[in-house]
N, C-alpha and C positions, 0 to 999 in steps of 0.2 A: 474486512472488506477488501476487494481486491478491483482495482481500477483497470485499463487498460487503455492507451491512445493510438493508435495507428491508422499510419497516413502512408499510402505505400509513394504518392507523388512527392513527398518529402523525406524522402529516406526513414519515416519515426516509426518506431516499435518499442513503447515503452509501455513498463508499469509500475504501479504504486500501490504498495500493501500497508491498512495500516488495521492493528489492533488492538483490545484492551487487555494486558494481563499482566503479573509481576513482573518486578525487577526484585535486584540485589537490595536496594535501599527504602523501597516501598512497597505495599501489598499490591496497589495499583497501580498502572504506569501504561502510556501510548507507547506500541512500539509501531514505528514507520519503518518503510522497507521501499527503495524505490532502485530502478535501474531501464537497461535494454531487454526484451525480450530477445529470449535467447543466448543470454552471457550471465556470467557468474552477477550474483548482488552488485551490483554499484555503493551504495549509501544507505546508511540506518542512523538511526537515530533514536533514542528509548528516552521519554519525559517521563518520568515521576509524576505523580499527584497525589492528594490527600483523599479523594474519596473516589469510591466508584464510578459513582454520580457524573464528577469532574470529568474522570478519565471519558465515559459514555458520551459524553457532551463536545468534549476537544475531537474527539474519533471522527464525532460526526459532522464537526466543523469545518476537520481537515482534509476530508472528501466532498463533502458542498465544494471548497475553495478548488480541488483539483478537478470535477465535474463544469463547473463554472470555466476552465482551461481546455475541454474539449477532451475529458476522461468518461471512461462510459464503465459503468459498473458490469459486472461480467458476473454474469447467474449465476451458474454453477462452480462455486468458487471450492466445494470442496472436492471437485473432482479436475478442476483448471492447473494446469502447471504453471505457475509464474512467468518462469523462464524455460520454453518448452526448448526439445534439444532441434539445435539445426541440424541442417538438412546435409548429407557427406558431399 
């Protein structure tokens, strides 16, 4: 899922990617992905989990929690740039 918050009267252009798929140490695992629209990654973070289940359930805990902050989910996520390129 792919979030988004901006607010152009406060300077904010952010977002927040989070998803379920492996890691190095688990078959399933939350990777998060958050930063500035328009600038490289900021912050990641990858949690492990024991079940699929688990991982499906944190995903979608952890976008309630960011949606809940004034993140608005953004439709078309497989066609969205995260971080789209600025402007020259």
């Amino acid at each position: 899922m792919l979030l988004h918050r901006i607010n152009p009267e406060k300077n904010e252009a952010r977002y927040y990617r989070v998803e379920v798929g492996p890691c190095i140490s688990s078959l399933y695992a939350v990777h998060r992905v958050w930063g500035r629209i328009g600038r490289h990654r900021s912050g990641f973070l990858i949690m492990p989990c024991a079940s699929a289940e688990e991982a499906e359930t944190l995903a979608g805990q952890l976008a309630q929690r960011k949606v809940k902050r004034g993140y608005v989910l953004v439709e078309d996520y497989e066609n969205a740039q995260e971080t789209p390129m600025r402007k020259p």
